[in-house]
MARZA-899195 format. One record per atom (N, C-alpha, C): residue number from 1; residue in three letters; atom name; y, z negated, x. Coordinates in nm, 3 decimals. Last residue first. Layout:
<rs>
+------+-------+------+---------+---------+---------+
! baro ! rovex ! zagu !      py !      pz !      px !
+------+-------+------+---------+---------+---------+
!  NUM !   Ala !   CA !       Y !       Z !       X !
...
+------+-------+------+---------+---------+---------+
</rs>
This chain:
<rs>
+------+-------+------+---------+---------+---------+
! baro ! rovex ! zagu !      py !      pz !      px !
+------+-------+------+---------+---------+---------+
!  125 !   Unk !    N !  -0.193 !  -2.036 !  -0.848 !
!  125 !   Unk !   CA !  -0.166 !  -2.116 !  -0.751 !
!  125 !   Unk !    C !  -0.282 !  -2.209 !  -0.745 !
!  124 !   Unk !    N !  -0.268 !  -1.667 !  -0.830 !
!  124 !   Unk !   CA !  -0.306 !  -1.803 !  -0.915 !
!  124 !   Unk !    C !  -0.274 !  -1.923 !  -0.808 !
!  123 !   Unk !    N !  -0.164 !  -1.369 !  -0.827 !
!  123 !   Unk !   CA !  -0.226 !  -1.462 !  -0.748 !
!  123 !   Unk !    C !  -0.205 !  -1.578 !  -0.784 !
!  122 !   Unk !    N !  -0.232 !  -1.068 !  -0.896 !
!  122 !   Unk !   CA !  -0.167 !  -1.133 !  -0.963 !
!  122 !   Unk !    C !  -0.231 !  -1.288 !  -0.886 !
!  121 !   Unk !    N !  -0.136 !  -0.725 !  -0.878 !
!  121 !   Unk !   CA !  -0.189 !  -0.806 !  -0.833 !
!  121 !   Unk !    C !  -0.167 !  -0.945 !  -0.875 !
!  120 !   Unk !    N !  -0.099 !  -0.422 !  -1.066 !
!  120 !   Unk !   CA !  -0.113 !  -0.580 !  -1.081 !
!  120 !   Unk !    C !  -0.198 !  -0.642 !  -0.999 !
!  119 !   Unk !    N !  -0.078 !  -0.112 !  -0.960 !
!  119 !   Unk !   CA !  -0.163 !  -0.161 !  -0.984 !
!  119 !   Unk !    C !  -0.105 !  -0.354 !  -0.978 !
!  118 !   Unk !    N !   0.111 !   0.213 !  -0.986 !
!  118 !   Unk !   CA !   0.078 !   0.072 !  -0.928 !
!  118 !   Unk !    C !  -0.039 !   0.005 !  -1.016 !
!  117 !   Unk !    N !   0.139 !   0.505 !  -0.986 !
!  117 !   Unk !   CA !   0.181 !   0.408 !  -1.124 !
!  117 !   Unk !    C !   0.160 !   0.259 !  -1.092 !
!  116 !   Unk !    N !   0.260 !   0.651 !  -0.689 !
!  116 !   Unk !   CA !   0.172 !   0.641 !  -0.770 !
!  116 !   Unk !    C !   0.249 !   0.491 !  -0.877 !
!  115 !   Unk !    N !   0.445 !   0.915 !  -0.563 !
!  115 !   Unk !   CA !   0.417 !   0.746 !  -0.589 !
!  115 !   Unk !    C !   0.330 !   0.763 !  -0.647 !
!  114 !   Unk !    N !   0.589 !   1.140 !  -0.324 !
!  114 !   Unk !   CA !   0.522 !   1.106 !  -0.391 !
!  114 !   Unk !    C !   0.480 !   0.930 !  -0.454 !
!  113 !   Unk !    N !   0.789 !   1.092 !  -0.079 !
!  113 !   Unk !   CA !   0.769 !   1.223 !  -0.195 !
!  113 !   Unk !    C !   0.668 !   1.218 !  -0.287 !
!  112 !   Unk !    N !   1.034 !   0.884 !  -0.001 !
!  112 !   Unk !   CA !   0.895 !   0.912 !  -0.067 !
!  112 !   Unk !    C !   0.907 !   1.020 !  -0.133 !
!  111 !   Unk !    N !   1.271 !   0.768 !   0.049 !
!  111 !   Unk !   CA !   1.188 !   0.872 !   0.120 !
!  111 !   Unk !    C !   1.113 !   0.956 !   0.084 !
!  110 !   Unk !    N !   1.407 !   0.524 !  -0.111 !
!  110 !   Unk !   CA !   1.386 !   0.707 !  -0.150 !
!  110 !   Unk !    C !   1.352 !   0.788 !  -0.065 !
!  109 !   Unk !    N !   1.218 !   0.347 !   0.081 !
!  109 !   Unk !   CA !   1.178 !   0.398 !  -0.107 !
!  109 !   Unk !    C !   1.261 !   0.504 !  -0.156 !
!  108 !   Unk !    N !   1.047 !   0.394 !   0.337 !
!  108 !   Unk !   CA !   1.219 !   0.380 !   0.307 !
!  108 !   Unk !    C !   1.180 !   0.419 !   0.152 !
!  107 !   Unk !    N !   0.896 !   0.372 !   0.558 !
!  107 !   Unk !   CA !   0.877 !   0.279 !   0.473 !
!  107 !   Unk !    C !   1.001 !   0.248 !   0.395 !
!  106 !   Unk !    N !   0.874 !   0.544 !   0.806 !
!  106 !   Unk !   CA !   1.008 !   0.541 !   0.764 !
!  106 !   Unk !    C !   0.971 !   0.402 !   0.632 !
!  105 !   Unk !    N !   0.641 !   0.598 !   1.053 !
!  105 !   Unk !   CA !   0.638 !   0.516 !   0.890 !
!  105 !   Unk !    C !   0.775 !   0.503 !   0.894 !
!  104 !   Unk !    N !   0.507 !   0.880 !   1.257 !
!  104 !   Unk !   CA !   0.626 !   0.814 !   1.213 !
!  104 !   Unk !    C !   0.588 !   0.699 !   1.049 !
!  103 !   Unk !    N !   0.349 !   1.134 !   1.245 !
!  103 !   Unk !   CA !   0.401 !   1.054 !   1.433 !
!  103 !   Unk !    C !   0.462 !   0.918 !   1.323 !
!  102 !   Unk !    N !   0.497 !   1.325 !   0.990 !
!  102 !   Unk !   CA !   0.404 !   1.297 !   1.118 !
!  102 !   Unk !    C !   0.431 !   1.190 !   1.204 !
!  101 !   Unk !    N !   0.557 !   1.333 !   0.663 !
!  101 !   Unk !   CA !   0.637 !   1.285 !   0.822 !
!  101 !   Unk !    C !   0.480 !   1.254 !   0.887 !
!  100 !   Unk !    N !   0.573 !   1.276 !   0.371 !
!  100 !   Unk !   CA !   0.521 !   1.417 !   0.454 !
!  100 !   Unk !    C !   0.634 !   1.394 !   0.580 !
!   99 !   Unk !    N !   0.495 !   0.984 !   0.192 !
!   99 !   Unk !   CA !   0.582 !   1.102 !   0.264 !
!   99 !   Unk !    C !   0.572 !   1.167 !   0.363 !
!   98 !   Unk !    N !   0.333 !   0.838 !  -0.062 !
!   98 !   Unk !   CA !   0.356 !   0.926 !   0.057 !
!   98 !   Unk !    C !   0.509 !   0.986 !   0.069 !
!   97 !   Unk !    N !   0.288 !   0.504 !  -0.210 !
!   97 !   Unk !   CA !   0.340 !   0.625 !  -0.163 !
!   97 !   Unk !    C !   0.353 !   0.662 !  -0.037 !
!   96 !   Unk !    N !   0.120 !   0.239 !  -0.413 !
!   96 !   Unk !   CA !   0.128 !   0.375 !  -0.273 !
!   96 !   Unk !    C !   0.251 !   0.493 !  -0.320 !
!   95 !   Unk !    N !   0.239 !  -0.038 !  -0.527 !
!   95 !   Unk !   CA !   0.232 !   0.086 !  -0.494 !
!   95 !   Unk !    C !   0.234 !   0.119 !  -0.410 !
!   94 !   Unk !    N !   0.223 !  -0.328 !  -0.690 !
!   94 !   Unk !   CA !   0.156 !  -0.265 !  -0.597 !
!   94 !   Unk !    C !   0.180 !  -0.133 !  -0.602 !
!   93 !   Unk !    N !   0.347 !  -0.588 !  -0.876 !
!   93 !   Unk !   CA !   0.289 !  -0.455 !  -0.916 !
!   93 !   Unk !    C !   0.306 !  -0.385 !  -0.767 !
!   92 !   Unk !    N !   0.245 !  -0.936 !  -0.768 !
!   92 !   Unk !   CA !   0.334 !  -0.825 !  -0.774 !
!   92 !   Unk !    C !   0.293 !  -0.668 !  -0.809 !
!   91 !   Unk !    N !   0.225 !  -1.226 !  -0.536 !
!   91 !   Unk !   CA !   0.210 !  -1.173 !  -0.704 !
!   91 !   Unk !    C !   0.340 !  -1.043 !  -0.698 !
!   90 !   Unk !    N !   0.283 !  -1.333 !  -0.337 !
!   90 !   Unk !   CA !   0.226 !  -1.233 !  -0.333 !
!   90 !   Unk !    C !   0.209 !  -1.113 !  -0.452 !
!   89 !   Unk !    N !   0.322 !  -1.597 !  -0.386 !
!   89 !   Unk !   CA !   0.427 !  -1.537 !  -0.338 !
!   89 !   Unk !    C !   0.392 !  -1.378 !  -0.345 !
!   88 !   Unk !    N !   0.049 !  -1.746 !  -0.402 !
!   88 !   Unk !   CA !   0.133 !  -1.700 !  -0.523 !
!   88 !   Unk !    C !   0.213 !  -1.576 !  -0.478 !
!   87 !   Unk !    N !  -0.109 !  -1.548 !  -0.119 !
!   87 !   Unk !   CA !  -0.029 !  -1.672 !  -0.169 !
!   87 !   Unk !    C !   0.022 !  -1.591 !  -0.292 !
!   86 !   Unk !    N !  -0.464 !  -1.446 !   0.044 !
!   86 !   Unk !   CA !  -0.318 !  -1.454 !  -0.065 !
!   86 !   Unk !    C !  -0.263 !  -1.559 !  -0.069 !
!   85 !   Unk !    N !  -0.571 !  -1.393 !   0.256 !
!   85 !   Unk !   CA !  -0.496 !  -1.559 !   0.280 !
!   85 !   Unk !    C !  -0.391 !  -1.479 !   0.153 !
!   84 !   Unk !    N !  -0.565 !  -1.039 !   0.268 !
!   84 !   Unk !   CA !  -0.615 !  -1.180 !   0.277 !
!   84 !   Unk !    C !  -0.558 !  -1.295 !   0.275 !
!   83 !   Unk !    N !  -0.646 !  -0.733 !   0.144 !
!   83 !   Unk !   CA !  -0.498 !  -0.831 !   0.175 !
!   83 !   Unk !    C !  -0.626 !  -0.982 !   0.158 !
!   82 !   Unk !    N !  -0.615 !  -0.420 !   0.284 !
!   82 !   Unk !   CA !  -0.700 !  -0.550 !   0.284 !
!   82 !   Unk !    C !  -0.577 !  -0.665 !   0.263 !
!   81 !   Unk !    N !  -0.566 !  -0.091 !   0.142 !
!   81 !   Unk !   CA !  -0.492 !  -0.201 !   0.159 !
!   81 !   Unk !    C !  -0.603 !  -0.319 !   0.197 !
!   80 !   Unk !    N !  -0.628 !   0.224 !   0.226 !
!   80 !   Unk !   CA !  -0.710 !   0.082 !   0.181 !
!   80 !   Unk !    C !  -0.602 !  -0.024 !   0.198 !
!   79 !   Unk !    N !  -0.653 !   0.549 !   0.130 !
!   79 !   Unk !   CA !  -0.599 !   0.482 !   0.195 !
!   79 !   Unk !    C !  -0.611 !   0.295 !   0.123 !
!   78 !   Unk !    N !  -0.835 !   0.865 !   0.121 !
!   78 !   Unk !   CA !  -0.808 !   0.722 !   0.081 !
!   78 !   Unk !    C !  -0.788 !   0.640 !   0.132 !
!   77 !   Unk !    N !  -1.024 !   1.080 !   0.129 !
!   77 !   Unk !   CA !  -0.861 !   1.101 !   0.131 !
!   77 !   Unk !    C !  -0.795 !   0.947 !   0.082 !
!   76 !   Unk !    N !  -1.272 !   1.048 !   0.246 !
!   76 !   Unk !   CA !  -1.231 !   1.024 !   0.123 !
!   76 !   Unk !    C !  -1.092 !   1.020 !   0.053 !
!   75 !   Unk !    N !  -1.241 !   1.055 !   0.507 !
!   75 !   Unk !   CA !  -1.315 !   1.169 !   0.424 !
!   75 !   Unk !    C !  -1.298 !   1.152 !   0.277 !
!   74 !   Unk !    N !  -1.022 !   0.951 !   0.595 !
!   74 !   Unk !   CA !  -0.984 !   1.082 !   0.532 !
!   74 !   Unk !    C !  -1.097 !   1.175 !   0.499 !
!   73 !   Unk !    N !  -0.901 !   0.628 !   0.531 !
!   73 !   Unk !   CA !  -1.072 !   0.711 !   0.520 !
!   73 !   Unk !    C !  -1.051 !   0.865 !   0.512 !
!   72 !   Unk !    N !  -0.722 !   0.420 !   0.672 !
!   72 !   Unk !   CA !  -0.717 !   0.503 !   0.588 !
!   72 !   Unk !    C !  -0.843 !   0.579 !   0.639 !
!   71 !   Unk !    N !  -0.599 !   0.094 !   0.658 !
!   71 !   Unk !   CA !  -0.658 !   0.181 !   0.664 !
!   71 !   Unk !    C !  -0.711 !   0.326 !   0.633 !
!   70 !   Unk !    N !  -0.418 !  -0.261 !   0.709 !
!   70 !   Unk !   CA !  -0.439 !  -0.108 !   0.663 !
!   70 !   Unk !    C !  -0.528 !   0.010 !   0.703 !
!   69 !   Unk !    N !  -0.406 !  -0.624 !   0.661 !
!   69 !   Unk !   CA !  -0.474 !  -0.494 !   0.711 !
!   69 !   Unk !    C !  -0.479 !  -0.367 !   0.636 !
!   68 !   Unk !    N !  -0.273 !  -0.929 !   0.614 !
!   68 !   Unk !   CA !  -0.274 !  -0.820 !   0.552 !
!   68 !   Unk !    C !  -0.361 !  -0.690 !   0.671 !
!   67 !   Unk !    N !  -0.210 !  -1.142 !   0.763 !
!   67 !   Unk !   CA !  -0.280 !  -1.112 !   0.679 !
!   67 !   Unk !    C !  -0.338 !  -0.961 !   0.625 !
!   66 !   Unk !    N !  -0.033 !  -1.029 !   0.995 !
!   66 !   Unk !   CA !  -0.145 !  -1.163 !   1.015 !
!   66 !   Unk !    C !  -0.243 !  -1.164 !   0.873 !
!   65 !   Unk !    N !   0.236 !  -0.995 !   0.795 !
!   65 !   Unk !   CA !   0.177 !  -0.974 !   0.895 !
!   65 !   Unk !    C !   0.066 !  -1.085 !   0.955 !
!   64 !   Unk !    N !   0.385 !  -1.010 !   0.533 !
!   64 !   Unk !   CA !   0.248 !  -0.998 !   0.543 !
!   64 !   Unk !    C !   0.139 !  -1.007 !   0.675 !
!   63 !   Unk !    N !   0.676 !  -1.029 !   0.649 !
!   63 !   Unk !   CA !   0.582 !  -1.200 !   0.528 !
!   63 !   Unk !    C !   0.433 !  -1.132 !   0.519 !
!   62 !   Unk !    N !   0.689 !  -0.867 !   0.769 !
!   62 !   Unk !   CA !   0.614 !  -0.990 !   0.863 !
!   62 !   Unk !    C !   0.640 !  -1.064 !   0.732 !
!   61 !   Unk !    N !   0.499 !  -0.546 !   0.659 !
!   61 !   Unk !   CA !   0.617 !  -0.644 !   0.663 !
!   61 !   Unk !    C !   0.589 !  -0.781 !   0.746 !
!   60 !   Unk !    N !   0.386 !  -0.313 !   0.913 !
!   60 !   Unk !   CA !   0.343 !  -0.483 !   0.836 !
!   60 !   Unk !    C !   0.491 !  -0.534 !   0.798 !
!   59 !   Unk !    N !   0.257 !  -0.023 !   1.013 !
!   59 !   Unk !   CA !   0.355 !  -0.103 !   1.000 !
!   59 !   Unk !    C !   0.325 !  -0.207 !   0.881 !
!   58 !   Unk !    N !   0.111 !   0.226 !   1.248 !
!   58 !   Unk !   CA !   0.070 !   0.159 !   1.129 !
!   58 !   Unk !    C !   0.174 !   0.025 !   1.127 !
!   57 !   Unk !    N !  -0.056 !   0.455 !   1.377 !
!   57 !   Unk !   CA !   0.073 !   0.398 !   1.341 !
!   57 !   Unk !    C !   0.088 !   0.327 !   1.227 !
!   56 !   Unk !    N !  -0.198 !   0.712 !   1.439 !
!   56 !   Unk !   CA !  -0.250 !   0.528 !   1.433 !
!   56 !   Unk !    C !  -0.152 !   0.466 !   1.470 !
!   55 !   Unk !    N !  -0.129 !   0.992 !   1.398 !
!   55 !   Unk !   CA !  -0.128 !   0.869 !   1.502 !
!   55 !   Unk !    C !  -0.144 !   0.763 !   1.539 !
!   54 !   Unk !    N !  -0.237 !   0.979 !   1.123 !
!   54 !   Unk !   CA !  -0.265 !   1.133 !   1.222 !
!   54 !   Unk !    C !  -0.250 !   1.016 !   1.419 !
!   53 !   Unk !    N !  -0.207 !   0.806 !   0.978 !
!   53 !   Unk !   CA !  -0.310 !   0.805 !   1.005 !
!   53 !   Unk !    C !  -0.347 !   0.946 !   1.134 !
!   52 !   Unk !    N !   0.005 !   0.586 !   0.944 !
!   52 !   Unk !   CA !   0.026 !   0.720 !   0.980 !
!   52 !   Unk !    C !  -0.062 !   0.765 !   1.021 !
!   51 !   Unk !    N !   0.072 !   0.348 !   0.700 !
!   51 !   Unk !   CA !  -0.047 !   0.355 !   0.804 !
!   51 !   Unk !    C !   0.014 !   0.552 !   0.834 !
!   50 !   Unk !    N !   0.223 !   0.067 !   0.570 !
!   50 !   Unk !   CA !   0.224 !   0.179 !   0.611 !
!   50 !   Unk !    C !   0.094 !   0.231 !   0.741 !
!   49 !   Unk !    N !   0.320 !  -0.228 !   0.339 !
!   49 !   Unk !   CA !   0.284 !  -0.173 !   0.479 !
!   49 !   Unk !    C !   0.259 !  -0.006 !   0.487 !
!   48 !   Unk !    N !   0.539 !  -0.328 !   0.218 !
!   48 !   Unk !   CA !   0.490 !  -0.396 !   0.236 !
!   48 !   Unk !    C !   0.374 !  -0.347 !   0.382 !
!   47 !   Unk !    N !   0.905 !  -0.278 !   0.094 !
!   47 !   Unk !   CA !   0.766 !  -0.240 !   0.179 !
!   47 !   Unk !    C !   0.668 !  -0.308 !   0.210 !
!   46 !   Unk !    N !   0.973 !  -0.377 !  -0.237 !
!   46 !   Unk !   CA !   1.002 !  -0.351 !  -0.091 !
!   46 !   Unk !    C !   0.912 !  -0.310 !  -0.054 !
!   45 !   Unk !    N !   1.198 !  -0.357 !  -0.527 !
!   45 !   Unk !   CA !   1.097 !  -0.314 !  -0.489 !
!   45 !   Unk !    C !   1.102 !  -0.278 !  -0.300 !
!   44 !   Unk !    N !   1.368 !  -0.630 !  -0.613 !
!   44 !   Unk !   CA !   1.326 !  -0.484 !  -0.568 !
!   44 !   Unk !    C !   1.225 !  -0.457 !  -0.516 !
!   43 !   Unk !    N !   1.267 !  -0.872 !  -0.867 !
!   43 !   Unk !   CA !   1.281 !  -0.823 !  -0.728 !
!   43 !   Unk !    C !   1.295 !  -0.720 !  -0.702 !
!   42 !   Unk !    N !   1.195 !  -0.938 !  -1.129 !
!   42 !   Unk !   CA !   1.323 !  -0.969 !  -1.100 !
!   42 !   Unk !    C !   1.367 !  -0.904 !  -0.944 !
!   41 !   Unk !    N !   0.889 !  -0.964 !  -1.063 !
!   41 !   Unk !   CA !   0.960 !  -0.967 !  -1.187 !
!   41 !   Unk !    C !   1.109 !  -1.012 !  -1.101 !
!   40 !   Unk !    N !   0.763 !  -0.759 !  -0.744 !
!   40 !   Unk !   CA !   0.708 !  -0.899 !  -0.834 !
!   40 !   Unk !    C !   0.923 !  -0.911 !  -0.923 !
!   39 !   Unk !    N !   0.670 !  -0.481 !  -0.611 !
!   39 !   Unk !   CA !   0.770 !  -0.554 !  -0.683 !
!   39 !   Unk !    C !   0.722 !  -0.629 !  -0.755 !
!   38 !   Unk !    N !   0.582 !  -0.317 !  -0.275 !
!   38 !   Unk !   CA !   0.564 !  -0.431 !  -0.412 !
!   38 !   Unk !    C !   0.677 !  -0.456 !  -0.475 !
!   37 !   Unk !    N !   0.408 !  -0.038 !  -0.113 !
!   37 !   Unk !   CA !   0.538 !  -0.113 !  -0.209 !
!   37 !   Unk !    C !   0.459 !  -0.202 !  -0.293 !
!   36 !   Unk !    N !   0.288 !   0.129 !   0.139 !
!   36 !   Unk !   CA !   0.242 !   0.038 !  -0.010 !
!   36 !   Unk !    C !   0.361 !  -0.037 !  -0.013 !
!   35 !   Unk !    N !   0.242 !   0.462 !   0.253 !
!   35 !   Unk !   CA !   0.302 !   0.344 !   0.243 !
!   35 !   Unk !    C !   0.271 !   0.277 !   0.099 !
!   34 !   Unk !    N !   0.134 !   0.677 !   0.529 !
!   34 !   Unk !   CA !   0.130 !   0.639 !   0.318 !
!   34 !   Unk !    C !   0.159 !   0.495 !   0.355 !
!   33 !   Unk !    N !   0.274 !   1.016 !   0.573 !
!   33 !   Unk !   CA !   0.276 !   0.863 !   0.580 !
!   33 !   Unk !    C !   0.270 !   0.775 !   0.460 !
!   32 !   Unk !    N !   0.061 !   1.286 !   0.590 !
!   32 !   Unk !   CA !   0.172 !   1.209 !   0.544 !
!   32 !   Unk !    C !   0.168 !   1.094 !   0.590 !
!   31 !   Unk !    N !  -0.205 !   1.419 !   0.651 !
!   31 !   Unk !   CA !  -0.065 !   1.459 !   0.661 !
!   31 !   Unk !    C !   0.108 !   1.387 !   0.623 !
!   30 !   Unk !    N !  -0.403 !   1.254 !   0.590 !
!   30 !   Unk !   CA !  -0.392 !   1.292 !   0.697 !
!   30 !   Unk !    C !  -0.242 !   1.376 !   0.766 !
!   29 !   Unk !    N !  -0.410 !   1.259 !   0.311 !
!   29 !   Unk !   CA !  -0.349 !   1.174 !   0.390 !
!   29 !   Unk !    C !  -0.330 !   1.162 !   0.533 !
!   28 !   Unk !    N !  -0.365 !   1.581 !   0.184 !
!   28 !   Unk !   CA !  -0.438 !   1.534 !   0.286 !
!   28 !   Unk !    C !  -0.333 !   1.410 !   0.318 !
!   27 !   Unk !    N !  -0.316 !   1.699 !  -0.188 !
!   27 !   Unk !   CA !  -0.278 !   1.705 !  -0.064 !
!   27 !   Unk !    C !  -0.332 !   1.613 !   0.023 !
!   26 !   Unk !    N !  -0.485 !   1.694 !  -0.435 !
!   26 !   Unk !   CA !  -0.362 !   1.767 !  -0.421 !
!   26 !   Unk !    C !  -0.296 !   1.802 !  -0.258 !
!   25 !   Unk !    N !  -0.460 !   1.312 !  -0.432 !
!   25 !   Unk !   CA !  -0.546 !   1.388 !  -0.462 !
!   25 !   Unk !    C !  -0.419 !   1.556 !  -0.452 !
!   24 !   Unk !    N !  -0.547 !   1.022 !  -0.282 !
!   24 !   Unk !   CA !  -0.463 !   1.096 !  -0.330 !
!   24 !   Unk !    C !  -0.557 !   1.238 !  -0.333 !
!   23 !   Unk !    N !  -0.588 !   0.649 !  -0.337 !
!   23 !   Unk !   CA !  -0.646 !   0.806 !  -0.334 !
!   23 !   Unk !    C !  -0.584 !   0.890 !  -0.388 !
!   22 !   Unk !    N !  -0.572 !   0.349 !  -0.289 !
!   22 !   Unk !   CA !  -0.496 !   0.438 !  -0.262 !
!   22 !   Unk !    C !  -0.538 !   0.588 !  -0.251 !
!   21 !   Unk !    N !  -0.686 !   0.030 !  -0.300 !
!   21 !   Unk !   CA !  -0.722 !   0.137 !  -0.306 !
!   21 !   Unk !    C !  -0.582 !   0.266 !  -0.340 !
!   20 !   Unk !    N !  -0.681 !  -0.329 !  -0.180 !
!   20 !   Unk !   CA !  -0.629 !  -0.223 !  -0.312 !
!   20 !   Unk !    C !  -0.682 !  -0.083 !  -0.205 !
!   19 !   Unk !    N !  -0.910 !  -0.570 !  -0.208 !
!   19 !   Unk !   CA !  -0.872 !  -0.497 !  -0.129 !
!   19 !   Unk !    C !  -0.847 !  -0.383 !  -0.248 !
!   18 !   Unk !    N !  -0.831 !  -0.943 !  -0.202 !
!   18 !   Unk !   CA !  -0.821 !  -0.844 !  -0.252 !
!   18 !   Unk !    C !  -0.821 !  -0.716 !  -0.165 !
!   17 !   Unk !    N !  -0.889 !  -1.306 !  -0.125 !
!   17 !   Unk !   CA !  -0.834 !  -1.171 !  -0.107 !
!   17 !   Unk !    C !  -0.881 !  -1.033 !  -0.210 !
!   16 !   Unk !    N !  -0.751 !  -1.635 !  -0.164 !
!   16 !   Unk !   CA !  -0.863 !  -1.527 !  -0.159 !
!   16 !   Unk !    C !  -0.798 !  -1.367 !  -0.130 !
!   15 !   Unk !    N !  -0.546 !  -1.835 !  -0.117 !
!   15 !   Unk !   CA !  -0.600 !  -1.801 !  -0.063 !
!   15 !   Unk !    C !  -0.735 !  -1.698 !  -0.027 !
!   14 !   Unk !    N !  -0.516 !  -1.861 !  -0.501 !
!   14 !   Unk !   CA !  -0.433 !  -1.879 !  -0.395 !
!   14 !   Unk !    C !  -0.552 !  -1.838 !  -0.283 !
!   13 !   Unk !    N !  -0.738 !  -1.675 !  -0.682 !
!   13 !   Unk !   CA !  -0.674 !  -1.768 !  -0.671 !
!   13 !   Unk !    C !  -0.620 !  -1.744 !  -0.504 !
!   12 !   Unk !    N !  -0.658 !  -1.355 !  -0.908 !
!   12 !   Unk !   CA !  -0.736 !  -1.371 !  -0.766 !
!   12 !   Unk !    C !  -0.684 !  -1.549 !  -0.730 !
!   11 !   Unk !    N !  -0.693 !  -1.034 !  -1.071 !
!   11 !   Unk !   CA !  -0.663 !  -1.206 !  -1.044 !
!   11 !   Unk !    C !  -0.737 !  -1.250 !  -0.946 !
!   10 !   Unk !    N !  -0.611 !  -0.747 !  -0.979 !
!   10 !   Unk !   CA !  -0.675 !  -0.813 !  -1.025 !
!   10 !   Unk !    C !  -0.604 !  -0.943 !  -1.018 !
!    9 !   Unk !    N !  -0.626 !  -0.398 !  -0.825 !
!    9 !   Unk !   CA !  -0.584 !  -0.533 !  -0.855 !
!    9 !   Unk !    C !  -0.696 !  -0.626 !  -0.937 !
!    8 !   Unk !    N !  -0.761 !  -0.148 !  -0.766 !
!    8 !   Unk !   CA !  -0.781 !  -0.291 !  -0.675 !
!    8 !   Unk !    C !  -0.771 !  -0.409 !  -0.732 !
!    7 !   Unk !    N !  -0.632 !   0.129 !  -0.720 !
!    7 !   Unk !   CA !  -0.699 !   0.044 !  -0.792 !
!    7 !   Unk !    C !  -0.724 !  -0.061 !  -0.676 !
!    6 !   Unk !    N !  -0.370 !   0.471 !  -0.778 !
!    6 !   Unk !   CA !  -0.408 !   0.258 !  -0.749 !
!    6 !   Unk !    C !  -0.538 !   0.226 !  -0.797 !
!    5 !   Unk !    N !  -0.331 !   0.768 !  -0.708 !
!    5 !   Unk !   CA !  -0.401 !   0.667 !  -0.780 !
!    5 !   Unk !    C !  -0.434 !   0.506 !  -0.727 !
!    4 !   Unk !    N !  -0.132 !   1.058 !  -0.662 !
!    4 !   Unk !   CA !  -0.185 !   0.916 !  -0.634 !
!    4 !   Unk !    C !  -0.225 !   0.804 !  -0.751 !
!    3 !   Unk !    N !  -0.147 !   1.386 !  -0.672 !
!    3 !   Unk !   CA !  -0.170 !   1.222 !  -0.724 !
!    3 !   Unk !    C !  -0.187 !   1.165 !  -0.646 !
!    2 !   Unk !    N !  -0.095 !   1.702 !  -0.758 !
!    2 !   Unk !   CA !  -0.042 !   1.612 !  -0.640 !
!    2 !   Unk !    C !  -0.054 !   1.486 !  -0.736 !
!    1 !   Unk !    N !  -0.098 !   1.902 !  -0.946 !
!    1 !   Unk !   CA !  -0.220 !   1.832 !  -0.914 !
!    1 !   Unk !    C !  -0.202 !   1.727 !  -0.804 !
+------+-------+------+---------+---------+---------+
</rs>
């Protein structure tokens, strides 16, 4: 019963925003570190940000930093991506994942003990 679930995406033109969604289900975000991955066609898959919600720890790639904002709702066990000032560059399948670490964002892709199926963001020049 351990999930994670994406929603958010969408089309969106250059400079608008999007806010993705992250709800897990099975276990407390309050206990893990939840992190969001992207991969746009041909790329690995990287970090993009992280929130440690037990310590308010919270990490930005710097091609996102200044834009981008994280959050997490633990009455709703749900963790928020805000992404603003999109650019094309941005275009990319979107994922949460956890990993069961306190105090800490490792934002390391075989860390993760959990993923979810991502969600299409897709940003229009």
């Amino acid at each position: 019963q351990v999930q994670l679930v994406e929603s958010g995406g969408g089309l969106v033109p250059s400079g608008g925003s999007l806010r993705l969604s992250c709800e897990a289900s099975g276990f407390s975000v309050n206990n893990y570190a939840i992190a969001w991955f992207r991969q746009a066609p041909g790329k690995e898959r990287e970090g993009v940000s992280c929130i440690s919600s037990s310590s308010g720890i919270t990490w930005f790639a710097d091609s996102v930093k200044g834009r981008f904002t994280i959050a997490s709702d633990s009455a709703k066990n749900t963790v928020y991506l805000q992404m603003n000032s999109l650019k094309p560059e941005d275009t990319a399948v979107y994922y949460c994942a956890a990993e069961y670490v306190n105090y800490e964002c490792h934002v390391n892709y075989y860390g993760m003990d959990y993923w979810g199926t991502g969600t299409l963001v897709t940003v229009s020049s």
